[in-house]
PDBQT receptor file of N, H, CA, C and O in Angstrom, charges set to zero:
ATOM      1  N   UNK A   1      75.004 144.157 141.413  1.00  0.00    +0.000 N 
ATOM      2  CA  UNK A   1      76.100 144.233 140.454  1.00  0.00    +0.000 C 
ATOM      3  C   UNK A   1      75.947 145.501 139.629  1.00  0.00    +0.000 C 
ATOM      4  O   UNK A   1      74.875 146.099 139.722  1.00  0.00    +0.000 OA
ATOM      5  N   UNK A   2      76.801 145.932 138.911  1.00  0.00    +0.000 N 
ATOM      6  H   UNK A   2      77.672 145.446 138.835  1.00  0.00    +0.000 HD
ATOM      7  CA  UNK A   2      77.257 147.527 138.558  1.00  0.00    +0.000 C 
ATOM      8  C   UNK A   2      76.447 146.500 137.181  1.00  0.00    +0.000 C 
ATOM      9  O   UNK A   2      76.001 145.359 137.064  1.00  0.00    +0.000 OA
ATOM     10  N   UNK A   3      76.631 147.891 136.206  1.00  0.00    +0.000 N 
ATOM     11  H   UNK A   3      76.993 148.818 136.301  1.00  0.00    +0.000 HD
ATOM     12  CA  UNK A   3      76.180 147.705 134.852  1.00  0.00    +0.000 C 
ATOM     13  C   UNK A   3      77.240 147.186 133.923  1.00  0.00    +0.000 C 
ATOM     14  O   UNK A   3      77.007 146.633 132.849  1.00  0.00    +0.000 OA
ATOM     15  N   UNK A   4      78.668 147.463 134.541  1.00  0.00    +0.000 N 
ATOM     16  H   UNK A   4      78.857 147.912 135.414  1.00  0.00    +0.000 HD
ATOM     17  CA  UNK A   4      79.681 147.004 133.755  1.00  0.00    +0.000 C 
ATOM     18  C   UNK A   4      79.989 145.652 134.445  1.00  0.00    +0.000 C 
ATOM     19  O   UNK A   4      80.139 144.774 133.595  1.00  0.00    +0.000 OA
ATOM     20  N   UNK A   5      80.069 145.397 135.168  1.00  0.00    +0.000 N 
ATOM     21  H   UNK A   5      79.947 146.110 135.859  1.00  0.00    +0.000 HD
ATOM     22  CA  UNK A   5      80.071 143.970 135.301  1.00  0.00    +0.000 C 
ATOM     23  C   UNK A   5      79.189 142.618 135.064  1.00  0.00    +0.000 C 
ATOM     24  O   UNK A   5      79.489 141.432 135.198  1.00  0.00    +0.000 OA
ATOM     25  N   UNK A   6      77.844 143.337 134.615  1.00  0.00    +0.000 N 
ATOM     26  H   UNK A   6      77.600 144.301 134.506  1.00  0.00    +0.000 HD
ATOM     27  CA  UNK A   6      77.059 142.435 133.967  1.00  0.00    +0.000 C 
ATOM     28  C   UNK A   6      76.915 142.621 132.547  1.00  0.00    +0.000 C 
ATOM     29  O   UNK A   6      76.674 141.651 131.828  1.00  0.00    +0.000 OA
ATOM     30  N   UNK A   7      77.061 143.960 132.007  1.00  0.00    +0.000 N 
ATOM     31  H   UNK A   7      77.257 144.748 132.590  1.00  0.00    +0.000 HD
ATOM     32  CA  UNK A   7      77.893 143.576 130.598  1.00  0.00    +0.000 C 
ATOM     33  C   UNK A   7      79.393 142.896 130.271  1.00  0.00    +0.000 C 
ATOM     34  O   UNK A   7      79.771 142.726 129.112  1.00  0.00    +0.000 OA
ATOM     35  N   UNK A   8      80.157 142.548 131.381  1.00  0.00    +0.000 N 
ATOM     36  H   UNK A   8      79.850 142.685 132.323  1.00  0.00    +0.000 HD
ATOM     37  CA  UNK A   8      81.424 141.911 131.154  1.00  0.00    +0.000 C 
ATOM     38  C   UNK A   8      80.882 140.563 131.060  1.00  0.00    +0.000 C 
ATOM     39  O   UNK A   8      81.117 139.849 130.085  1.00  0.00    +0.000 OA
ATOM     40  N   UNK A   9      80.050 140.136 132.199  1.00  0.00    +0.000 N 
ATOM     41  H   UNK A   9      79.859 140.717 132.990  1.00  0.00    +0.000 HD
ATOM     42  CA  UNK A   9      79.315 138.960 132.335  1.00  0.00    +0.000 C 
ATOM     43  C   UNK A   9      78.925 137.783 131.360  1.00  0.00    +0.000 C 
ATOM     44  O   UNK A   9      79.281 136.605 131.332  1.00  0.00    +0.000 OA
ATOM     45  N   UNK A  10      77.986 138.587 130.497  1.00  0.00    +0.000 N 
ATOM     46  H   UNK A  10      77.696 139.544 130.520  1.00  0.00    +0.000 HD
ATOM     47  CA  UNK A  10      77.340 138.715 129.195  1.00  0.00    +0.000 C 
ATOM     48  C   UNK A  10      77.936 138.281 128.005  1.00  0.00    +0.000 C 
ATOM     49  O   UNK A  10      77.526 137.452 127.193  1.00  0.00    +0.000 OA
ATOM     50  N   UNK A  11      79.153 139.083 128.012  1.00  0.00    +0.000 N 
ATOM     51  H   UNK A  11      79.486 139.757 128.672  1.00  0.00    +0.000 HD
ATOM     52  CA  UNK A  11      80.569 139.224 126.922  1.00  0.00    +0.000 C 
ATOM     53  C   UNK A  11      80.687 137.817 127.151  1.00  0.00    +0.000 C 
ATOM     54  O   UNK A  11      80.201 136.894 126.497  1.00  0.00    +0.000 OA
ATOM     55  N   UNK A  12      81.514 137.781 128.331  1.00  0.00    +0.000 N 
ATOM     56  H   UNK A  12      81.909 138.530 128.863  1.00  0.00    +0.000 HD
ATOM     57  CA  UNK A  12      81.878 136.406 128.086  1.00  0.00    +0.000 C 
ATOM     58  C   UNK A  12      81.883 135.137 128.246  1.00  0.00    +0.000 C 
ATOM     59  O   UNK A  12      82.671 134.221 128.008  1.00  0.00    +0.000 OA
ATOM     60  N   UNK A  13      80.558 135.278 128.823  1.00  0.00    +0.000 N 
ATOM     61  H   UNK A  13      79.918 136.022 129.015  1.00  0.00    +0.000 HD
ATOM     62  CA  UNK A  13      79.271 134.360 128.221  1.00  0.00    +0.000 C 
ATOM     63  C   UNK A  13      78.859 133.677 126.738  1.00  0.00    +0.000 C 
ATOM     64  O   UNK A  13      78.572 132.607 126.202  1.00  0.00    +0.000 OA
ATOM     65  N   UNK A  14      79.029 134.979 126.509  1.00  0.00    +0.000 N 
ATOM     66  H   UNK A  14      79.262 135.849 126.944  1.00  0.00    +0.000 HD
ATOM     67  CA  UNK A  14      78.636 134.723 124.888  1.00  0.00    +0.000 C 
ATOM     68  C   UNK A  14      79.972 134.173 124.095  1.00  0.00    +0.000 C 
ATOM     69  O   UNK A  14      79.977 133.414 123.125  1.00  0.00    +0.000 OA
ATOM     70  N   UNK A  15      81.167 134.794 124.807  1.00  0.00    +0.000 N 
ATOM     71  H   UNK A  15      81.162 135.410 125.594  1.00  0.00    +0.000 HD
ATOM     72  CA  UNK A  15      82.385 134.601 124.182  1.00  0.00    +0.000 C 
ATOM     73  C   UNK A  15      83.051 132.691 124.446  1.00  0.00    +0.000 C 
ATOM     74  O   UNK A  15      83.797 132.016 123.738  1.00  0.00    +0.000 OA
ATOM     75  N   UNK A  16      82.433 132.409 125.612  1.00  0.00    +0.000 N 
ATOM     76  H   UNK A  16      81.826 132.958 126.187  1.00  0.00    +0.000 HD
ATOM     77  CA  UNK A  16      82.645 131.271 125.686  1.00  0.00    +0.000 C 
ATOM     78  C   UNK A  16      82.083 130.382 125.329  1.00  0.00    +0.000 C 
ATOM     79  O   UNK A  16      82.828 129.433 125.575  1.00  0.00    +0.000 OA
ATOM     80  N   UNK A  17      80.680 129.806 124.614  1.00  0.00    +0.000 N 
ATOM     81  H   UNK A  17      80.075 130.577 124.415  1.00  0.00    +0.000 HD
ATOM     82  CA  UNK A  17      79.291 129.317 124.621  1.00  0.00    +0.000 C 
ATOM     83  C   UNK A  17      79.495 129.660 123.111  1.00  0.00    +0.000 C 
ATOM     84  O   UNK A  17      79.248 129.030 122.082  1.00  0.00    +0.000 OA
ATOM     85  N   UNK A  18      80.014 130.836 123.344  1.00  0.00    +0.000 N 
ATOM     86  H   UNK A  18      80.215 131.347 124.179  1.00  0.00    +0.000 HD
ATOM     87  CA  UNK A  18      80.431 130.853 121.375  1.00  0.00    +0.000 C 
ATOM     88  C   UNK A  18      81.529 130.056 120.523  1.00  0.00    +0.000 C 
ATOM     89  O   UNK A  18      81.471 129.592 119.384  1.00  0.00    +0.000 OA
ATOM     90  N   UNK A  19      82.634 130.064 121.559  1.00  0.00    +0.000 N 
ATOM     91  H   UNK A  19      82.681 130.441 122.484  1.00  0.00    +0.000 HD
ATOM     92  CA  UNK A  19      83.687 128.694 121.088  1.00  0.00    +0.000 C 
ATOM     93  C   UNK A  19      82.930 127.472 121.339  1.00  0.00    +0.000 C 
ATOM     94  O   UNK A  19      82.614 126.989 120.252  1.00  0.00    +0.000 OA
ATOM     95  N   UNK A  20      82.600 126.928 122.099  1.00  0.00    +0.000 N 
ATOM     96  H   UNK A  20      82.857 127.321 122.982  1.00  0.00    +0.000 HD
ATOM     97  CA  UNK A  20      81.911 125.657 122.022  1.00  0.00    +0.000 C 
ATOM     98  C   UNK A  20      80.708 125.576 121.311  1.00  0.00    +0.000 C 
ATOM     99  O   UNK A  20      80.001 124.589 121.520  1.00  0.00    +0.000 OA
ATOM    100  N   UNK A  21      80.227 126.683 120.268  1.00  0.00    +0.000 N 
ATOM    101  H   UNK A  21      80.801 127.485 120.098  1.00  0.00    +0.000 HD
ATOM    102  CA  UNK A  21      79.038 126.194 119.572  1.00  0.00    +0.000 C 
ATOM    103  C   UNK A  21      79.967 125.999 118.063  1.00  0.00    +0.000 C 
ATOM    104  O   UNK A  21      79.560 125.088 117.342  1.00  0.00    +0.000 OA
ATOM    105  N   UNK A  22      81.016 126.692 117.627  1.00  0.00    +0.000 N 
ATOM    106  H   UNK A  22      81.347 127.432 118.213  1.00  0.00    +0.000 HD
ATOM    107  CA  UNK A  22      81.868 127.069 116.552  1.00  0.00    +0.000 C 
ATOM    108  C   UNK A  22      82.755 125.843 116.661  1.00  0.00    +0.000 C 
ATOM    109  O   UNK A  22      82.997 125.377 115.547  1.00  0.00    +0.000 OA
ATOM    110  N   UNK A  23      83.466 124.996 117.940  1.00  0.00    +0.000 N 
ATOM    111  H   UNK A  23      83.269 125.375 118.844  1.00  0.00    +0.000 HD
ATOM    112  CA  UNK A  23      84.106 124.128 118.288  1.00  0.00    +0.000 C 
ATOM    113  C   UNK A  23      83.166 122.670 117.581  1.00  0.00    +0.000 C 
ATOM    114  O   UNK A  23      83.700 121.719 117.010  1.00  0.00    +0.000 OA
ATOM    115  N   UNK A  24      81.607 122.856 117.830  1.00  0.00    +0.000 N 
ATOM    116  H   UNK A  24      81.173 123.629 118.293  1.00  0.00    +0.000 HD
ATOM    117  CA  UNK A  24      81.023 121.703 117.789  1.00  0.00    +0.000 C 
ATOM    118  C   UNK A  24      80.449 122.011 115.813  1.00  0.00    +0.000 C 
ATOM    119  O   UNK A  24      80.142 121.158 114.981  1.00  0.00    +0.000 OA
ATOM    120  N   UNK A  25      80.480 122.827 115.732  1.00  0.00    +0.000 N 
ATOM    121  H   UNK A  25      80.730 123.521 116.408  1.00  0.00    +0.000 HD
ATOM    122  CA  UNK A  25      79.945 122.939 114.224  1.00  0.00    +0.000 C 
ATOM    123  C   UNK A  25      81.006 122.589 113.280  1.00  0.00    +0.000 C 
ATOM    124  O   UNK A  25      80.545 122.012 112.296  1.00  0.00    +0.000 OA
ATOM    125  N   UNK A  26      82.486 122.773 113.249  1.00  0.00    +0.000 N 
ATOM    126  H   UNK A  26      82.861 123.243 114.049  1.00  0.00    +0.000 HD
ATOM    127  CA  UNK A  26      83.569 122.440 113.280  1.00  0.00    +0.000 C 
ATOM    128  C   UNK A  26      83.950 120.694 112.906  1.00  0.00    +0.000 C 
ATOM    129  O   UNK A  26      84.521 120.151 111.960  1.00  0.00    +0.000 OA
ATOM    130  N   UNK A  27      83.434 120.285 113.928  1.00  0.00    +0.000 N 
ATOM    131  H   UNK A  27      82.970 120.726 114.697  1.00  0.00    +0.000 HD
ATOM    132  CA  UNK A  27      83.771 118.738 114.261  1.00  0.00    +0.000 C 
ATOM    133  C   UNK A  27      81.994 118.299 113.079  1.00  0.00    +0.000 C 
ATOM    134  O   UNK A  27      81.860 117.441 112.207  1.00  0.00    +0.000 OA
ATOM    135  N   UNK A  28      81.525 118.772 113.327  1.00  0.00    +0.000 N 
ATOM    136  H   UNK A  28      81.634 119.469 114.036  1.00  0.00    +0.000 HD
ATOM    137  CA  UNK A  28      80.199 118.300 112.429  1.00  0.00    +0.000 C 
ATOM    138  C   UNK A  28      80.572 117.962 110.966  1.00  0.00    +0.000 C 
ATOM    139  O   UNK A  28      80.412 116.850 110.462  1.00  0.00    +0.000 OA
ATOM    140  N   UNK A  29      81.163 119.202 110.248  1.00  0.00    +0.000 N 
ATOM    141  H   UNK A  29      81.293 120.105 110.657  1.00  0.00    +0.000 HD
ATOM    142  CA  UNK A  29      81.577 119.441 109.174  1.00  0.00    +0.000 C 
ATOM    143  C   UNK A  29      82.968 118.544 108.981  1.00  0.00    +0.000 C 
ATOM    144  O   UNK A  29      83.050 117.860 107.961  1.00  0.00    +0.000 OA
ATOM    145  N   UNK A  30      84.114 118.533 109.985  1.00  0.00    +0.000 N 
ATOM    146  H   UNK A  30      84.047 119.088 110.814  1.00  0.00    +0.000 HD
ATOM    147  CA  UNK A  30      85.042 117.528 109.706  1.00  0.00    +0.000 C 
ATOM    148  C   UNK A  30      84.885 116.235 110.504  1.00  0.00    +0.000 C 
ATOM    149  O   UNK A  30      84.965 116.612 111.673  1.00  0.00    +0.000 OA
ATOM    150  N   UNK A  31      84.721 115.038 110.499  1.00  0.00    +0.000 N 
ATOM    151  H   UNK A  31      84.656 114.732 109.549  1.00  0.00    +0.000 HD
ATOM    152  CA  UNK A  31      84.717 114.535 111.840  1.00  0.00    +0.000 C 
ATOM    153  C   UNK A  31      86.149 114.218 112.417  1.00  0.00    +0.000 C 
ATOM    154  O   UNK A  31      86.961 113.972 111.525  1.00  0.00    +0.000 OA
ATOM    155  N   UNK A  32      86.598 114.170 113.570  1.00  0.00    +0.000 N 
ATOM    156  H   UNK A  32      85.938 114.369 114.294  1.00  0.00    +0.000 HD
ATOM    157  CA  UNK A  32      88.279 113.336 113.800  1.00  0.00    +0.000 C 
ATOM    158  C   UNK A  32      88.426 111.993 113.053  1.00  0.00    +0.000 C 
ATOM    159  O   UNK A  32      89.411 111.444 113.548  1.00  0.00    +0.000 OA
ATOM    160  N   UNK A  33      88.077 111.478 112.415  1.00  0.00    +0.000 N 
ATOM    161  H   UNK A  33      87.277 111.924 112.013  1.00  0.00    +0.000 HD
ATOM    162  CA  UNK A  33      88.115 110.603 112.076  1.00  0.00    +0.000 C 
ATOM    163  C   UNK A  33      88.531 110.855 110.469  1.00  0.00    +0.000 C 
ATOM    164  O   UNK A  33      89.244 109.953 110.029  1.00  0.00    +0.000 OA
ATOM    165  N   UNK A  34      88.319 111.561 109.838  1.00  0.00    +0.000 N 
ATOM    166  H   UNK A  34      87.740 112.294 110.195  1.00  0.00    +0.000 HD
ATOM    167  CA  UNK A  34      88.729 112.263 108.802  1.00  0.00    +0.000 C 
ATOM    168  C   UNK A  34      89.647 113.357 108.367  1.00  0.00    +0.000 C 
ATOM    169  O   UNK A  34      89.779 113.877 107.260  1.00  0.00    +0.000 OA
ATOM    170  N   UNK A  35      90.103 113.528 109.229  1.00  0.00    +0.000 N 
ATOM    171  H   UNK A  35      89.996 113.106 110.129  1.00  0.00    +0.000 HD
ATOM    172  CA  UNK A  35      91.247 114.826 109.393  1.00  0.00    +0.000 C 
ATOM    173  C   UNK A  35      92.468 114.630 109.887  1.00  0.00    +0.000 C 
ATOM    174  O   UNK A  35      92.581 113.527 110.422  1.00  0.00    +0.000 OA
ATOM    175  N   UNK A  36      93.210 115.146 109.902  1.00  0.00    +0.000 N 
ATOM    176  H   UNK A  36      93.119 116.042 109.468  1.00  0.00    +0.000 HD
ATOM    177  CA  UNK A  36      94.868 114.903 110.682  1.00  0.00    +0.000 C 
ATOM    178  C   UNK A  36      95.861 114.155 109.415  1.00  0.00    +0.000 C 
ATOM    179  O   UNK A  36      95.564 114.258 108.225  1.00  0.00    +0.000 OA
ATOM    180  N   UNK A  37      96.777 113.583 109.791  1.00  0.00    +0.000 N 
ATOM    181  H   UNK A  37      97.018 113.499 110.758  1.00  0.00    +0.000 HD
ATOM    182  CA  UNK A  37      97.697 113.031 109.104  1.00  0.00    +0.000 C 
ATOM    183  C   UNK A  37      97.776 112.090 108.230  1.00  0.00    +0.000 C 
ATOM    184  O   UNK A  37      98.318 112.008 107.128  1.00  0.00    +0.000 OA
ATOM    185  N   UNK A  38      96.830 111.011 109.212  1.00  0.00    +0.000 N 
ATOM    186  H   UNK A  38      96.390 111.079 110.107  1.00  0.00    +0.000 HD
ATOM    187  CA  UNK A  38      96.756 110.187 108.845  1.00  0.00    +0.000 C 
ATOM    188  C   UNK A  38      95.677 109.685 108.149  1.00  0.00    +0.000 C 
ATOM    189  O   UNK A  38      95.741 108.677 107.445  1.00  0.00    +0.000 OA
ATOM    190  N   UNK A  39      94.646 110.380 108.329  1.00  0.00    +0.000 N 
ATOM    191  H   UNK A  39      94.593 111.198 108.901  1.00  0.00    +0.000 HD
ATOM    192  CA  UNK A  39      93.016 110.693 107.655  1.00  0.00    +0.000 C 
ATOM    193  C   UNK A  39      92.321 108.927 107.783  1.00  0.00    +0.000 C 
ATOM    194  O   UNK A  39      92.340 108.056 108.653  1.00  0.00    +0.000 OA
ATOM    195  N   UNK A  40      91.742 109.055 106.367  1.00  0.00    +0.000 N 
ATOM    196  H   UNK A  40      91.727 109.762 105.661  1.00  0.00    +0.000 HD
ATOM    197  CA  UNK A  40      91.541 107.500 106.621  1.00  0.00    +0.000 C 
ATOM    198  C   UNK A  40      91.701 106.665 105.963  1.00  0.00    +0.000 C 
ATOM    199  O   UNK A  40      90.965 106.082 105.166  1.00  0.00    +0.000 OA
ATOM    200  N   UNK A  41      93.414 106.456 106.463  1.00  0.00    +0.000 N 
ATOM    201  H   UNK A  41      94.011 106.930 107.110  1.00  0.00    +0.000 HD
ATOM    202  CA  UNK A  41      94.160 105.401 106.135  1.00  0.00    +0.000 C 
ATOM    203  C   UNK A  41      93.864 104.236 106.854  1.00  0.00    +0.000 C 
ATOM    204  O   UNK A  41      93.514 104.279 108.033  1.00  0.00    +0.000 OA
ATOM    205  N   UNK A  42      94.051 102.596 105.846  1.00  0.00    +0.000 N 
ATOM    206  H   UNK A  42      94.335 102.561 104.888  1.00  0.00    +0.000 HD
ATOM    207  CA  UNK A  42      93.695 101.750 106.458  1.00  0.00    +0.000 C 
ATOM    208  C   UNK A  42      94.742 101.040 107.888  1.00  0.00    +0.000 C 
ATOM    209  O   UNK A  42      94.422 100.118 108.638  1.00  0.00    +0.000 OA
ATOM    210  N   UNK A  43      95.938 101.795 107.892  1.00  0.00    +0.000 N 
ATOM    211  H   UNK A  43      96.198 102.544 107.283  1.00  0.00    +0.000 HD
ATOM    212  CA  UNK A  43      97.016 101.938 108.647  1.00  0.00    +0.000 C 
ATOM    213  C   UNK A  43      96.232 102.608 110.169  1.00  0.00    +0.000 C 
ATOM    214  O   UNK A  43      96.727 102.174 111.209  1.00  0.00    +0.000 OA
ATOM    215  N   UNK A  44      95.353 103.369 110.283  1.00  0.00    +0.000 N 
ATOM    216  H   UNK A  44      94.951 103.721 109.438  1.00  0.00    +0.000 HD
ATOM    217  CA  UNK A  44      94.829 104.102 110.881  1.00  0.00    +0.000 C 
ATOM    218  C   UNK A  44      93.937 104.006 112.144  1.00  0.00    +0.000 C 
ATOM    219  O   UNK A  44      93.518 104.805 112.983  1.00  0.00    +0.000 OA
ATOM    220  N   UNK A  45      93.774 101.987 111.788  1.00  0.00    +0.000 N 
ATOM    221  H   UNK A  45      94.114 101.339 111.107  1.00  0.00    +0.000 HD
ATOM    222  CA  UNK A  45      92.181 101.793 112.525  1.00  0.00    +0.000 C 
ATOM    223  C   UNK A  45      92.920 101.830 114.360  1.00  0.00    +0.000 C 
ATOM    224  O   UNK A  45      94.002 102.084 114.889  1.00  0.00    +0.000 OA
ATOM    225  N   UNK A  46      91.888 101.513 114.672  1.00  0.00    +0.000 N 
ATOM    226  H   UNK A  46      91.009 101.307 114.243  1.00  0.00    +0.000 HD
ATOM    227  CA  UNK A  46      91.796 101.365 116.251  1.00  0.00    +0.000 C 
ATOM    228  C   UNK A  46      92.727 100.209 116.646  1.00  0.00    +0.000 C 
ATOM    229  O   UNK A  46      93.761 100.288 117.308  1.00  0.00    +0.000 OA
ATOM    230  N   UNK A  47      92.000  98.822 115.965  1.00  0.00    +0.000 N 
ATOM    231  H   UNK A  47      91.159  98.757 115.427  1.00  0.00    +0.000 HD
ATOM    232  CA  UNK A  47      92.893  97.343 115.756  1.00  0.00    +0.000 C 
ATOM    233  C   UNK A  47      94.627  97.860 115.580  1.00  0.00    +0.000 C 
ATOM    234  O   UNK A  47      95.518  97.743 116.421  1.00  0.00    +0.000 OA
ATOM    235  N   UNK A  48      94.707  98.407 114.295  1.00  0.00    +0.000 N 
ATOM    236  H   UNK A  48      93.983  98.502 113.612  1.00  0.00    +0.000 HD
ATOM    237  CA  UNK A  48      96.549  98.733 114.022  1.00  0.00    +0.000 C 
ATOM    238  C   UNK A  48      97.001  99.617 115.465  1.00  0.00    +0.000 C 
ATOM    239  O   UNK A  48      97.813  99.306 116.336  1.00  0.00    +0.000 OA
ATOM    240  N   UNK A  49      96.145 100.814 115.333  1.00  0.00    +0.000 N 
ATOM    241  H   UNK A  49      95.485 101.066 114.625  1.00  0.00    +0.000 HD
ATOM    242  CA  UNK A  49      96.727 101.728 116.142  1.00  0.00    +0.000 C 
ATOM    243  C   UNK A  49      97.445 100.879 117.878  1.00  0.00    +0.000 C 
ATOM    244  O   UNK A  49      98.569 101.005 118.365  1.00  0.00    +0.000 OA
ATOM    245  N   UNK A  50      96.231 100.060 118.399  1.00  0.00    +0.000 N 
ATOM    246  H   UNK A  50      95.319  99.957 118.004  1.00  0.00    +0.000 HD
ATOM    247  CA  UNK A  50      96.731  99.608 119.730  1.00  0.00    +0.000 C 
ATOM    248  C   UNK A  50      97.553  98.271 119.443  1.00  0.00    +0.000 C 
ATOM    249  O   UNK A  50      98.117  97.812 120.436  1.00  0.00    +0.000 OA
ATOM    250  N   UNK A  51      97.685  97.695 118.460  1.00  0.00    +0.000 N 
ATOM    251  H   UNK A  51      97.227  98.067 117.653  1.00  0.00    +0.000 HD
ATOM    252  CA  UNK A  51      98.517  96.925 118.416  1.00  0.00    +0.000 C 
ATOM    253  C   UNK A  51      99.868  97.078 118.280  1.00  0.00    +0.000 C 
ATOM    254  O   UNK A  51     100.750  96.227 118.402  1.00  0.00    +0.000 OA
ATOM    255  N   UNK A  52      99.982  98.679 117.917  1.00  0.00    +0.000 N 
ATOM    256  H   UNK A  52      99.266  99.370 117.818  1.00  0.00    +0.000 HD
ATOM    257  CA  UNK A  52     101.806  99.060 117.728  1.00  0.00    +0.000 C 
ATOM    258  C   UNK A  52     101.343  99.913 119.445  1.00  0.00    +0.000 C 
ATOM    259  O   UNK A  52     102.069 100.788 119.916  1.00  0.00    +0.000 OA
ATOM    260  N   UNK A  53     100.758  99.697 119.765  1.00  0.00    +0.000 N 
ATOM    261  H   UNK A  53     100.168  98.986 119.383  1.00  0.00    +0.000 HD
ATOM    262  CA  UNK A  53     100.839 100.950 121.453  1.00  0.00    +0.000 C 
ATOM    263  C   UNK A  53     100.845  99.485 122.207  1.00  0.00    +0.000 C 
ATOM    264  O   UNK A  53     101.230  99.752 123.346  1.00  0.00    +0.000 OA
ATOM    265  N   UNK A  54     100.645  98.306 122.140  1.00  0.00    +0.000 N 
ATOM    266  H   UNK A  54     100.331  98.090 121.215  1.00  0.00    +0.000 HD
ATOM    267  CA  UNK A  54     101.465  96.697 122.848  1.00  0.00    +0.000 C 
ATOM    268  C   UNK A  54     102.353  96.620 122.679  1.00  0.00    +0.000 C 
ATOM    269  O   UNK A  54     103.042  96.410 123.677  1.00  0.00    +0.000 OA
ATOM    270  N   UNK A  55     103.007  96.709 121.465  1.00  0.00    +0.000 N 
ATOM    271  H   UNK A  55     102.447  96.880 120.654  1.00  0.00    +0.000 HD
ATOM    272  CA  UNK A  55     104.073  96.336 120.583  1.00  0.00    +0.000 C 
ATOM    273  C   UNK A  55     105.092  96.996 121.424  1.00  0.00    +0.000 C 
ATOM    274  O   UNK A  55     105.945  96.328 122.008  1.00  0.00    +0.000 OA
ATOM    275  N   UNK A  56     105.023  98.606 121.529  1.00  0.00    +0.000 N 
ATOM    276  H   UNK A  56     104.330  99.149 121.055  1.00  0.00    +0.000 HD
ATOM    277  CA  UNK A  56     105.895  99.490 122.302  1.00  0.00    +0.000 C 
ATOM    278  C   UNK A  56     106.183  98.800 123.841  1.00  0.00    +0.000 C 
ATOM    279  O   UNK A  56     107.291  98.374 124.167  1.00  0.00    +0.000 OA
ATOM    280  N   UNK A  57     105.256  98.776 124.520  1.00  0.00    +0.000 N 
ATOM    281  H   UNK A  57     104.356  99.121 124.255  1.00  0.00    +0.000 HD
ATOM    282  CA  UNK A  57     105.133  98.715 125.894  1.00  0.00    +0.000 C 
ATOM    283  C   UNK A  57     105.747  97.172 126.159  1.00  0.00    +0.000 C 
ATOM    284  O   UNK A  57     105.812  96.721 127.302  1.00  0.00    +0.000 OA
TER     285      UNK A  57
């Protein structure tokens, strides 16, 4: 391999491995469970949520 293609390599290597370390530090600091719209409302749980996703169907 040339020298520029293992510095492209490298790049985005790092560039990808770098979203998923920034992706996971991210979720550390917020969890899904705390964020979005609906946050944590008691409207929110698992129980409510699939009981209006029966309800529909």
């Amino acid at each position: 391999m040339s020298g520029s293609a293992i510095m492209m390599m490298v790049l985005f290597i790092v560039i990808i491995w770098g979203g998923l370390a920034a992706s996971i530090a991210a979720l550390r600091r917020a969890p899904d469970d705390q964020v979005g719209v609906l946050g944590p409302s008691e409207h929110a749980t698992d129980e409510v949520l699939i009981g209006h996703e029966l309800e529909e169907s």
